[in-house]
VOGU-3710 file (C-alpha; in Angstrom, 3 decimals, decimal comma):
1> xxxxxxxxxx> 0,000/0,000/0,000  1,501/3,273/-1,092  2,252/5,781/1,868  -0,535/8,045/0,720  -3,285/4,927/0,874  -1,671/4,372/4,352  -2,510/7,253/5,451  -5,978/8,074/3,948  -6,569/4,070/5,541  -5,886/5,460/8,875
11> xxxxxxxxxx> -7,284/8,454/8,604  -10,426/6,545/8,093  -10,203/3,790/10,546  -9,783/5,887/13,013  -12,830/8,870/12,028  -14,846/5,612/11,112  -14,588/4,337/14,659  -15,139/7,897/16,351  -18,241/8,658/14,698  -19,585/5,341/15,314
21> xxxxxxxxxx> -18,897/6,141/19,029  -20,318/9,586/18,376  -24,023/8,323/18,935  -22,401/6,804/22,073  -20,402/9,359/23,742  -23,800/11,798/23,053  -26,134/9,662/24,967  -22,892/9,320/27,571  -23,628/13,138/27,929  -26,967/13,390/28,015
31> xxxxxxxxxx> -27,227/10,681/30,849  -24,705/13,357/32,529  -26,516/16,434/31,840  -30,158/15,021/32,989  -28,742/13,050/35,844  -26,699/16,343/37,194  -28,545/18,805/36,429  -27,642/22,456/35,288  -25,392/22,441/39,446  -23,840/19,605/39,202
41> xxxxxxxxxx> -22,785/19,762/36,027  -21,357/22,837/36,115  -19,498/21,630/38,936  -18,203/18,602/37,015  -17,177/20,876/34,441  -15,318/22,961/36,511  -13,122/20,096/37,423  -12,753/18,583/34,032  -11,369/22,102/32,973  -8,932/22,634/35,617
51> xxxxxxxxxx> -7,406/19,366/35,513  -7,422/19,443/31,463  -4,814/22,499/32,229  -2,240/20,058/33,324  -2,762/17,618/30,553  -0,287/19,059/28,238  2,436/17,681/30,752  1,537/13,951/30,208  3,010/14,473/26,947  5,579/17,214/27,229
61> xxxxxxxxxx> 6,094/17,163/23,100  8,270/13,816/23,165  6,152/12,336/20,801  6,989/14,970/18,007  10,345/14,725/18,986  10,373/10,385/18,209  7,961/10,887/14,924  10,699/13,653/13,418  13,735/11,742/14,541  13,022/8,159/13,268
71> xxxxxxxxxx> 11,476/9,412/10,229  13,940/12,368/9,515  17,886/12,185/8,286  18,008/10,502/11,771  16,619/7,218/11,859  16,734/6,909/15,048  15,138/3,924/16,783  11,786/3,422/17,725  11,801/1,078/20,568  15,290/2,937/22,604
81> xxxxxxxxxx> 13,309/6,059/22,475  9,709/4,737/23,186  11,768/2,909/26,020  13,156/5,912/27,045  9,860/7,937/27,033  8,518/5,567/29,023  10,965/5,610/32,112  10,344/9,696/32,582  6,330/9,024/32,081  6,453/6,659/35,132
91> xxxxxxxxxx> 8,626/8,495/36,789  6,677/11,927/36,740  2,886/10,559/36,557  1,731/10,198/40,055  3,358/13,737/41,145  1,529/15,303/38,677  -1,688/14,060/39,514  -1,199/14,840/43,226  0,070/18,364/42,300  -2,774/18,954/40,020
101> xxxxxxxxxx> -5,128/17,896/42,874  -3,735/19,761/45,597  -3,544/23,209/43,434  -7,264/22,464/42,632  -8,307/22,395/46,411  -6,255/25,159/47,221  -8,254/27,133/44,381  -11,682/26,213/44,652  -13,679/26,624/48,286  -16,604/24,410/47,756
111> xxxxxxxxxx> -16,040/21,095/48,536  -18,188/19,433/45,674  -15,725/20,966/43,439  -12,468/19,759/45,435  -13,739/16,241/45,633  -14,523/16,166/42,113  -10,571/17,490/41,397  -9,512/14,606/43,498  -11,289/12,530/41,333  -10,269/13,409/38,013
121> xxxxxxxxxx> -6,533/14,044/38,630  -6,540/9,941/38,539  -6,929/10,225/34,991  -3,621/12,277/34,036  -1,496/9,356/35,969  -3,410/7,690/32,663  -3,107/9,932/30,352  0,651/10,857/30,789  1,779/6,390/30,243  -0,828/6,174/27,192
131> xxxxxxxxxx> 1,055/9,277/25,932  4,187/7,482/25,338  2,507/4,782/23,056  1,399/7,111/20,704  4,978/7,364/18,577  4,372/3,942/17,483  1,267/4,017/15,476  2,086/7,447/14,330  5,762/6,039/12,645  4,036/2,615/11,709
141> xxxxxxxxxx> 0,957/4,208/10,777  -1,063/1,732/12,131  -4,337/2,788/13,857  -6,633/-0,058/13,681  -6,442/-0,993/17,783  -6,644/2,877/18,189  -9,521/2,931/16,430  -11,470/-0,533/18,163  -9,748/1,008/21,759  -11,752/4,339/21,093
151> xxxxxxxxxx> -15,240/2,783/20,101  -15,178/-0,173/23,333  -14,186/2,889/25,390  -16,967/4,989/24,849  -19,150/1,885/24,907  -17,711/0,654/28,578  -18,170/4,690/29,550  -21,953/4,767/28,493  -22,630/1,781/30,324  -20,936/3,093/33,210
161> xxxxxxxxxx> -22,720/6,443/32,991  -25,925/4,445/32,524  -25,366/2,815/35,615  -24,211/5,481/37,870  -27,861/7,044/37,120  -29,715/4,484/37,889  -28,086/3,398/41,433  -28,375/6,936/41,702  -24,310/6,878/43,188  -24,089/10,597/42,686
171> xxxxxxxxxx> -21,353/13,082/41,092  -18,354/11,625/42,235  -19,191/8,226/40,621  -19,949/10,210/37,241  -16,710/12,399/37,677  -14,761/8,392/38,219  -16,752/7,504/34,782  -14,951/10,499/33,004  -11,184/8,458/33,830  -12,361/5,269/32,088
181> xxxxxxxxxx> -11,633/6,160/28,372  -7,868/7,034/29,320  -7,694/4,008/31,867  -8,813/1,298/28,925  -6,695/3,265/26,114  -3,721/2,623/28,532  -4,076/-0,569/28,289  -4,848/-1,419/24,982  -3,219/0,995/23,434  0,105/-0,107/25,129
191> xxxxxxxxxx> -0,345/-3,675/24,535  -0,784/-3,121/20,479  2,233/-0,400/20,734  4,125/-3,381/22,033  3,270/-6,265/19,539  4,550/-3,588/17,123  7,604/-1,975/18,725  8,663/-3,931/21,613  9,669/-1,738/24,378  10,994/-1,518/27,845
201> xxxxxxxxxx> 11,825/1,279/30,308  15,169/2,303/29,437  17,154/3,826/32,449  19,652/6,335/30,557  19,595/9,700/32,139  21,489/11,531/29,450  19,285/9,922/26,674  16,314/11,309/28,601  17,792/14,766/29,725  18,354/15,105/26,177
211> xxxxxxxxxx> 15,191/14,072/24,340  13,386/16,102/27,050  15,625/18,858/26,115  14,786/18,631/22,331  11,551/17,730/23,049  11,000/21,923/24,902  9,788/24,134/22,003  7,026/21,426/21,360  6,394/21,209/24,920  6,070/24,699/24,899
221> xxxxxxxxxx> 3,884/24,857/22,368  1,457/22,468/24,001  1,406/23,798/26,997  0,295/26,902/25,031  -1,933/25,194/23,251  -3,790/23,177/26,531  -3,616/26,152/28,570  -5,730/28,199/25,264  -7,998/25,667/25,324  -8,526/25,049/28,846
231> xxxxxxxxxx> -8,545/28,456/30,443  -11,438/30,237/29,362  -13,338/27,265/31,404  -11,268/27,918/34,665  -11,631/31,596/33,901  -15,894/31,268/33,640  -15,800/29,153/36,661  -14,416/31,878/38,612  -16,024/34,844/37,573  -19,332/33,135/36,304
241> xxxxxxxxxx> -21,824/30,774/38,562  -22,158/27,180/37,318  -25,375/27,701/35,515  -22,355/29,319/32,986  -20,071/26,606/33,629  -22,657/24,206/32,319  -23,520/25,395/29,421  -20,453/26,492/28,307  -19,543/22,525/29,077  -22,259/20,955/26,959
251> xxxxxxxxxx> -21,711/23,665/24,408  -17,480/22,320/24,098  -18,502/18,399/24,488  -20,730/18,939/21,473  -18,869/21,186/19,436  -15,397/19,967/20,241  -16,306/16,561/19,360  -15,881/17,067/15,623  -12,198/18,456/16,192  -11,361/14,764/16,372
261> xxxxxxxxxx> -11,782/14,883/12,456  -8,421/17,249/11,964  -6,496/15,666/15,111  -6,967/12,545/13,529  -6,107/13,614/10,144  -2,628/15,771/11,803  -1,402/12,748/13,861  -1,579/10,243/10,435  0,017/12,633/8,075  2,372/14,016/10,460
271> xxxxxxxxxx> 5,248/11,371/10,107  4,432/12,127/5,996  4,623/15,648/6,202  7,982/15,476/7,920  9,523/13,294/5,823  8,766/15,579/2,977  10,101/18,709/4,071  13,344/16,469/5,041  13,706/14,715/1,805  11,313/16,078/-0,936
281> xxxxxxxxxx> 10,361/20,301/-0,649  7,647/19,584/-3,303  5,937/16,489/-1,465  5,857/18,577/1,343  3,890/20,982/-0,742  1,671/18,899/-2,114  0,965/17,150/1,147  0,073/20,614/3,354  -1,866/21,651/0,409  -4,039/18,129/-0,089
291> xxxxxxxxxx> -4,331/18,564/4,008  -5,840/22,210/3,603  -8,798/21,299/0,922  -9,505/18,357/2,826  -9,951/19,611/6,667  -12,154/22,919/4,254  -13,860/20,348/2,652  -15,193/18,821/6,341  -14,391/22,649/8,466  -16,818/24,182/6,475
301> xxxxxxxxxx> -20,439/22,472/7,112  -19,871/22,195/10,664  -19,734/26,081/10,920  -22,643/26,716/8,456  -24,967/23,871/9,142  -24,071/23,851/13,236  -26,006/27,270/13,468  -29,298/25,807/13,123  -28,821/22,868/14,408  -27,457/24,166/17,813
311> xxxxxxxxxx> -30,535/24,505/19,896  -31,985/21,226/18,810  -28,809/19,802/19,749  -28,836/21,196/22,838  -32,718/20,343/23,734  -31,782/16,845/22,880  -28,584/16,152/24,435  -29,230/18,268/27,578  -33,205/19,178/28,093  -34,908/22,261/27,994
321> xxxxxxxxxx> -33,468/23,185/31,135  -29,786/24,110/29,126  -31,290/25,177/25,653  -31,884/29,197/26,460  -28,118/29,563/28,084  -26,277/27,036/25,689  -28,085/27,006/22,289  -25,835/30,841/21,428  -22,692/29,037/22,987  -22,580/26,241/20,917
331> xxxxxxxxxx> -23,353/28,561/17,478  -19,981/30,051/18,147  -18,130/26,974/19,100  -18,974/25,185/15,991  -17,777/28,426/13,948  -14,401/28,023/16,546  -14,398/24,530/15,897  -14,740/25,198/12,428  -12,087/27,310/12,373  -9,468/25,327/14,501
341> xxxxxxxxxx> -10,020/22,435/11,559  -6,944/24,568/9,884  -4,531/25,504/12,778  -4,033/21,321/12,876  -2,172/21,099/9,722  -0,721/24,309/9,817  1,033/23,697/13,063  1,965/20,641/11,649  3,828/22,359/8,672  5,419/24,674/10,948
351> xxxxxxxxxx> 6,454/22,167/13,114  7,857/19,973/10,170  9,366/23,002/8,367  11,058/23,574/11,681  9,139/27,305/12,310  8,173/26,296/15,943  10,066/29,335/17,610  7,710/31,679/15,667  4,634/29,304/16,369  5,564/29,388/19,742
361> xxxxxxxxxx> 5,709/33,104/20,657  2,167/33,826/18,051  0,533/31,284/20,451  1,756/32,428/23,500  0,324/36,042/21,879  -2,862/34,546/21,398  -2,902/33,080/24,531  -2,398/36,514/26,350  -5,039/38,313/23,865  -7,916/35,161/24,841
371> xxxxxxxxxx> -7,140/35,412/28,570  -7,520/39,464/27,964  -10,984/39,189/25,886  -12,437/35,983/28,618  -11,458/38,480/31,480  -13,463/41,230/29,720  -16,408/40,004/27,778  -17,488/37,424/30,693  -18,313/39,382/33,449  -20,654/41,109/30,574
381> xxxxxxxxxx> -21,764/37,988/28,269  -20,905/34,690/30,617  -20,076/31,868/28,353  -20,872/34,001/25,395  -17,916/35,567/25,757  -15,655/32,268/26,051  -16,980/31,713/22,174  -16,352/35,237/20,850  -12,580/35,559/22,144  -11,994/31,870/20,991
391> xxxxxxxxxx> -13,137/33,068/17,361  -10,910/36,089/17,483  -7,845/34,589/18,251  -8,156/31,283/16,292  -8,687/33,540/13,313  -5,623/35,558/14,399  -3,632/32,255/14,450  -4,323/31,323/10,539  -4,360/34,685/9,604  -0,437/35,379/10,735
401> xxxxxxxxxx> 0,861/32,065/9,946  -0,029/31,740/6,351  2,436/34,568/5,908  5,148/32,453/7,580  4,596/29,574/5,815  4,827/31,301/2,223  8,526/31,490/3,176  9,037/28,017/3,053  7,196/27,597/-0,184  3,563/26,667/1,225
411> xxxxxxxxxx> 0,840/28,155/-1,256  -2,023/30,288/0,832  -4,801/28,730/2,047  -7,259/28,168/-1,285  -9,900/29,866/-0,719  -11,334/29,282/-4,248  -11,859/26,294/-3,186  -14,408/27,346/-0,749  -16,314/28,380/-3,519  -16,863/24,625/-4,654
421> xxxxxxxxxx> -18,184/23,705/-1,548  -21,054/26,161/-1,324  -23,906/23,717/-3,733  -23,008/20,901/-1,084  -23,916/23,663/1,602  -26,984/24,637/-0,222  -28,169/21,294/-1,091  -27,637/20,167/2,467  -29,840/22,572/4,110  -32,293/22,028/1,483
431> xxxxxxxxxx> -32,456/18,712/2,880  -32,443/19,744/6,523  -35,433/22,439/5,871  -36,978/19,449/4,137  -36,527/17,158/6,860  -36,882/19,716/10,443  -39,850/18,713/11,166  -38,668/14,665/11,854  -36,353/13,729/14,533  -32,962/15,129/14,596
441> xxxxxxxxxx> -31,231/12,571/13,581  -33,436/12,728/10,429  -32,584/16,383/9,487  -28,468/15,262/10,474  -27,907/12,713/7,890  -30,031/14,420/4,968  -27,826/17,711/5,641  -25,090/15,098/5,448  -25,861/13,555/2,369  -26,608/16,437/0,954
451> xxxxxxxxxx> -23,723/18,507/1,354  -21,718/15,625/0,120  -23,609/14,526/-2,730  -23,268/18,429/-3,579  -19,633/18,559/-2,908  -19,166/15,682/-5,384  -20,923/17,522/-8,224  -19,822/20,580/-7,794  -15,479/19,326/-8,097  -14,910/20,001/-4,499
461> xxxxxxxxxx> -13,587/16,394/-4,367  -10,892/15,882/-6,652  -9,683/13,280/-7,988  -6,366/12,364/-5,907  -8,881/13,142/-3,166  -11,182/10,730/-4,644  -7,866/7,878/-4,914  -6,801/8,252/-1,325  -9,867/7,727/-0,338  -10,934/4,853/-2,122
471> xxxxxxxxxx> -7,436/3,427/-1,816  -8,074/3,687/2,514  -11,180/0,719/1,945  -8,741/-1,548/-0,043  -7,003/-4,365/1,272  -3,589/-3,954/2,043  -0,741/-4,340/-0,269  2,529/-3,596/-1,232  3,534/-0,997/-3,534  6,214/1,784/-3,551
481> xx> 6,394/5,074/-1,265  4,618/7,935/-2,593
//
């Protein structure tokens, strides 16, 4: 199987088995929304979002660092650095999760909140082994026990969810249902990572010292990254009451959802895209500029159509009781979401193309101008404002980056190629007008079909598009690198 079938095949293993456990990890959050309430949701939020600020140091940018040596000029090995990776994860996972607790009771007063903390600071100890397994599949390109690990996990976590509502065994034992997902990825994750790769801790303190060394700009740039996407939560529940908090929650867990689409897209091509700025400047090319029409091609119904879906989404997921304080939250986190589609593969590029000093210091700028807006606009507009200064500064962040990128020969983003897309948009909500009056789901898939069917027609799915895609459902074979 050429490299570019590879990829398009896990690409779609992976997006196949996510939205099959979309329908899943929905119901998973309605059960928490109806079972909580507007309180204790909010309250669950609030602890999801604080601990999700320390989640950037399970990974500390190691991975990046293992993709671009063993498949730069390196060619380094796999399993010594995997093995290495996986003494400092040990090593540094419980203290985290204590110090992540402990900051989070000294923080909050109310002792709902500081339980819940407890709780979910479990889950980084998870998080920060699973993180070291990750290298594998991305260098092998291999995501089919990724793929089964996510849909069991969110099948295990409904269940769980399911039954924490009926024994009625309250918001602790729903926060505990929150670690599962990481706990079973851990586990399976590591034992298909091994079957491929076999590892062992590897106790070389120089070797580590200096991978975690290389490994700072990326870490830097996550931590940026985590901390963007984390703080306007922690920032809401502070200066906003939990009514807020919980609708700016449901509001992310919908929207948010689809971002899986470009992170699963940016972790399969990644190993590609570094190879070709490494070995081949015009493969590179190609490859950011294949990843820009496709993430457009997927980016751009989810901001259009997700406006008038939002408050059915809303009513249906969470009950009337979240629809009026929601339903505007979510229409400008699917326009963010939207939106953050593109800042995937461009940070990939600049990452690749070696640019990560000047990503760096434009995220830590857009950091500074979101924390500036939240503090601002949500004493006025509550979670309202959370959605505006996301908007802002994602824009900001493609805006100022396509102008780095033309220096290393990467064409602009093509925005003619927007223009395709729009009979797919207007044949899709054709078909949702058509169909409103059904169920939702109903009104979902037409506006899917439709916007696809319309894409197709109107050449917004070309043909090497077309190839990769229909090359991902073949069975494997051999054939020569693209």
């Amino acid at each position: 199987m050429s490299r570019a079938a590879a990829i398009a095949r896990g690409v779609a293993l992976q997006v196949v088995a996510r939205v099959t456990a979309l329908p899943l990890a929905i119901v998973t959050l309605g059960i928490a929304t109806q079972y909580l309430g507007e309180h204790g949701y909010g309250i669950m939020t609030t602890a999801i979002v604080f601990v999700g600020l320390f989640e950037t140091l399970t990974s500390q940018g190691i991975g990046t660092v293992i993709v671009r040596r063993v498949s730069g000029r390196q060619k380094a090995s796999l399993a010594h650095l995997i093995g290495l990776d996986l003494t400092f994860s040990l090593t540094y996972a419980l203290p985290l999760g204590l110090t992540a607790a402990s900051i989070g009771v000294l923080t909050y007063s109310d002792p709902q909140v500081q339980s819940a903390l407890l709780v979910l600071s479990a889950g980084l100890v998870c998080n920060a082994v699973a993180s070291c397994f990750d290298a594998v599949f991305d260098v092998h390109v291999k995501y089919g026990t990724i793929a089964i690990a996510e849909f069991f996990a969110r099948v295990i976590t409904l269940g769980a969810a399911a039954a924490v509502a009926f024994t009625d065994a309250g918001l602790l034992a729903m926060c505990a249902v929150q670690i599962l997902p990481n706990l079973l990825k851990m586990v399976v994750n590591g034992l298909a990572a091994h079957r491929l790769t076999p590892m062992r801790p590897i106790g070389d303190l120089n070797a580590i010292l200096n991978l975690v060394k290389e490994s700072i700009p990326f870490t830097l740039i996550m931590l940026i990254a985590v901390i963007y996407w984390r703080v306007d939560g922690v920032l809401l529940s502070l200066l906003a009451d939990t009514r807020e908090v919980a609708a700016y929650g449901i509001a992310v867990q919908l929207a948010f959802t689809l971002n899986m689409l470009p992170q699963v897209f940016s972790r399969t091509a990644l190993s590609t895209i570094n190879e070709g700025y490494a070995s081949d400047p015009a493969r590179f090319r190609r490859a950011v500029a294949s990843g820009y029409r496709f993430l457009l091609l997927f980016a751009t119904p989810v901001a259009v159509l997700g406006i008038p879906l939002a408050e059915r989404l809303v009513t249906a997921v969470g009950s009337d009781e979240f629809a009026q304080g929601a339903t505007p939250v979510l229409r400008l986190f699917f326009v963010a979401c939207a939106i953050s589609f593109l800042t995937s593969i461009i940070s990939d590029a600049m990452v690749a193309a070696h640019q990560q000093r000047f990503l760096t210091t434009l995220s830590a700028v857009n950091l500074v101008v979101n924390i500036a807006l939240n503090i601002i606009l949500i004493p006025h507009f509550g979670a309202v404002g959370c959605g505006i200064a996301l908007i802002v500064t994602e824009l900001s962040g493609v805006v100022f980056t396509q102008i780095r990128l033309r220096k290393v020969g990467v064409d602009p983003l093509p925005m003619k190629y927007v223009m395709r897309l729009i009979p797919g948009l207007n044949l899709s909500l054709l078909a949702m007008l058509l169909t409103w009056s059904l169920p939702l789901v109903f009104p979902i898939v037409a506006g899917m079909i439709g916007y696809f069917a319309g894409a197709w027609l109107g050449g917004a799915i070309p043909d090497e598009m077309r190839g990769a895609l229909l090359g991902a459902m073949k069975p494997g074979r051999k054939s020569a690198p693209a």
